[in-house]
C-alpha positions, 0 to 999 in steps of 0.5 A: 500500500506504501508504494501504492501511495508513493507512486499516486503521489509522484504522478500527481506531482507530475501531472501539477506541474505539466498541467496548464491552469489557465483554462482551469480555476487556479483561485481562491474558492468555498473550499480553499486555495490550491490547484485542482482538476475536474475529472468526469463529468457532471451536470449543473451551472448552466450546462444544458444537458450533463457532459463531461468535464472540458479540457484543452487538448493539451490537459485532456492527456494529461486526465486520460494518463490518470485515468488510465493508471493503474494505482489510481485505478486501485483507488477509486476501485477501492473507494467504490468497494467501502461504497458498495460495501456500506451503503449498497442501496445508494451504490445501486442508485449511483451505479444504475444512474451512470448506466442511464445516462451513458445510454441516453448520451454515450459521451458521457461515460464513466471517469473510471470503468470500475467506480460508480462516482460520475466524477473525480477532483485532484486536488493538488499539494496543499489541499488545506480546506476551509469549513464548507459543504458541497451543496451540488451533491444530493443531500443524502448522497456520499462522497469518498476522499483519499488523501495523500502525502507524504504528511505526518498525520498525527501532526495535520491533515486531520478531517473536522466535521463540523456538526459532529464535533468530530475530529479525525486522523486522516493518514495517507491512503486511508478512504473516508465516505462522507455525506459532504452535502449535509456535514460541514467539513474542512482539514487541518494545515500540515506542518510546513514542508510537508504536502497533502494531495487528495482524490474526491470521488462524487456525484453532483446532485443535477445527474439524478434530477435529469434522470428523475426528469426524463432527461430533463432540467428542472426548469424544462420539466416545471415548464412541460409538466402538467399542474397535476403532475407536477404537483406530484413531483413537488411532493416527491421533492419534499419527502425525498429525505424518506427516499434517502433514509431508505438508501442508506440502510442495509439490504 
């Protein structure tokens, strides 16, 4: 597993420095300031329809190497793995979703052929995040995050969930699912000299809105729906905390 880590680390290390960030967003954000690559796909901010993430030609290699590696791959099959393991039912929802869309628009493919996330975020070096939570995620949904290094973990790179009180050791290597559109979350500052990489594997909350729709927005369907049926699916919306506490249990 040591050389696994190692080896994920050097090729994110790699992959930062060849990357061209001007078309990608090399500012402060929600979550902190440090560099990051979308890997995937999604739906939501004006997008008309889910696509995969753009990249320049010259980023694009650069994704398609990650995507291809094989101990990057070993991760997001084990990420996938706890996921299916944990909490089946929204694995099955997850999984079946992406299989919905690949055939309702076979561009937009999965980012990793043995993972049921429809999207990856590398975050590079000094990932420190602040306090926030990823309100485009389904608010029952999960996220899984791998941090890398080399850190000293007993030292920083702690995860904090805010609403919980809980504070977290978080070594290199180690995978967390976490519900990042309902706890608030950040990680504690390394020592200095040290680095702290990660891969956020997830799912924005627009892709099931689509499927759910008929492959369509929101703002299509409330235009195209009758008052009756859409007086049905305002219903569903209010009770799909039922839905979702249903998911999270066992079979």
């Amino acid at each position: 597993m040591d050389a696994l880590i190692k080896h994920v680390d050097e090729k994110l290390t790699k992959a930062q420095k060849d990357l061209n960030f001007v078309p990608l967003k090399r500012k402060p954000n929600v979550r902190g300031t440090y560099d990051s690559l979308p890997i995937g796909g999604s739906f939501g901010g004006g997008q008309t329809r889910p696509t995969m993430f753009a990249h320049t030609p010259h980023n694009d290699k650069i994704v398609e190497g990650l995507r291809k590696d094989e101990d990057i791959l070993r991760i997001a099959g084990l990420c996938d793995e706890y996921f299916k393991s944990y909490v089946p039912k929204l694995h099955t929802l997850y999984d079946n979703v992406l299989n919905w869309l690949h055939e309702d628009n076979n561009e937009f493919e999965r980012p990793f052929p043995n993972c049921a996330f429809a999207a990856a975020t590398v975050n590079f070096l000094f990932a420190v995040t602040r306090r926030h939570k990823d309100f485009l995620n389904m608010i029952y949904g999960f996220c899984a995050v791998t941090p890398l290094g080399p850190y000293n973990y007993k030292q920083g790179g702690h995860l904090i969930i805010w609403d919980l009180g809980l504070i977290i050791e978080f070594p290199p290597g180690t995978v967390i699912l976490l519900p990042s559109a309902l706890l608030e979350h950040s990680n504690v500052s390394i020592v200095p000299g040290e680095t702290w990489s990660s891969i956020t594997f997830y799912s924005a909350a627009g892709l099931f809105q689509w499927r759910h729709n008929g492959y369509m927005s929101d703002k299509e369907f409330r235009a195209r729906a009758s008052p009756k049926v859409l007086k049905k699916w305002k219903q569903y919306r209010r009770e799909m905390w039922k839905e979702g506490l249903e998911l999270l249990q066992p079979e």
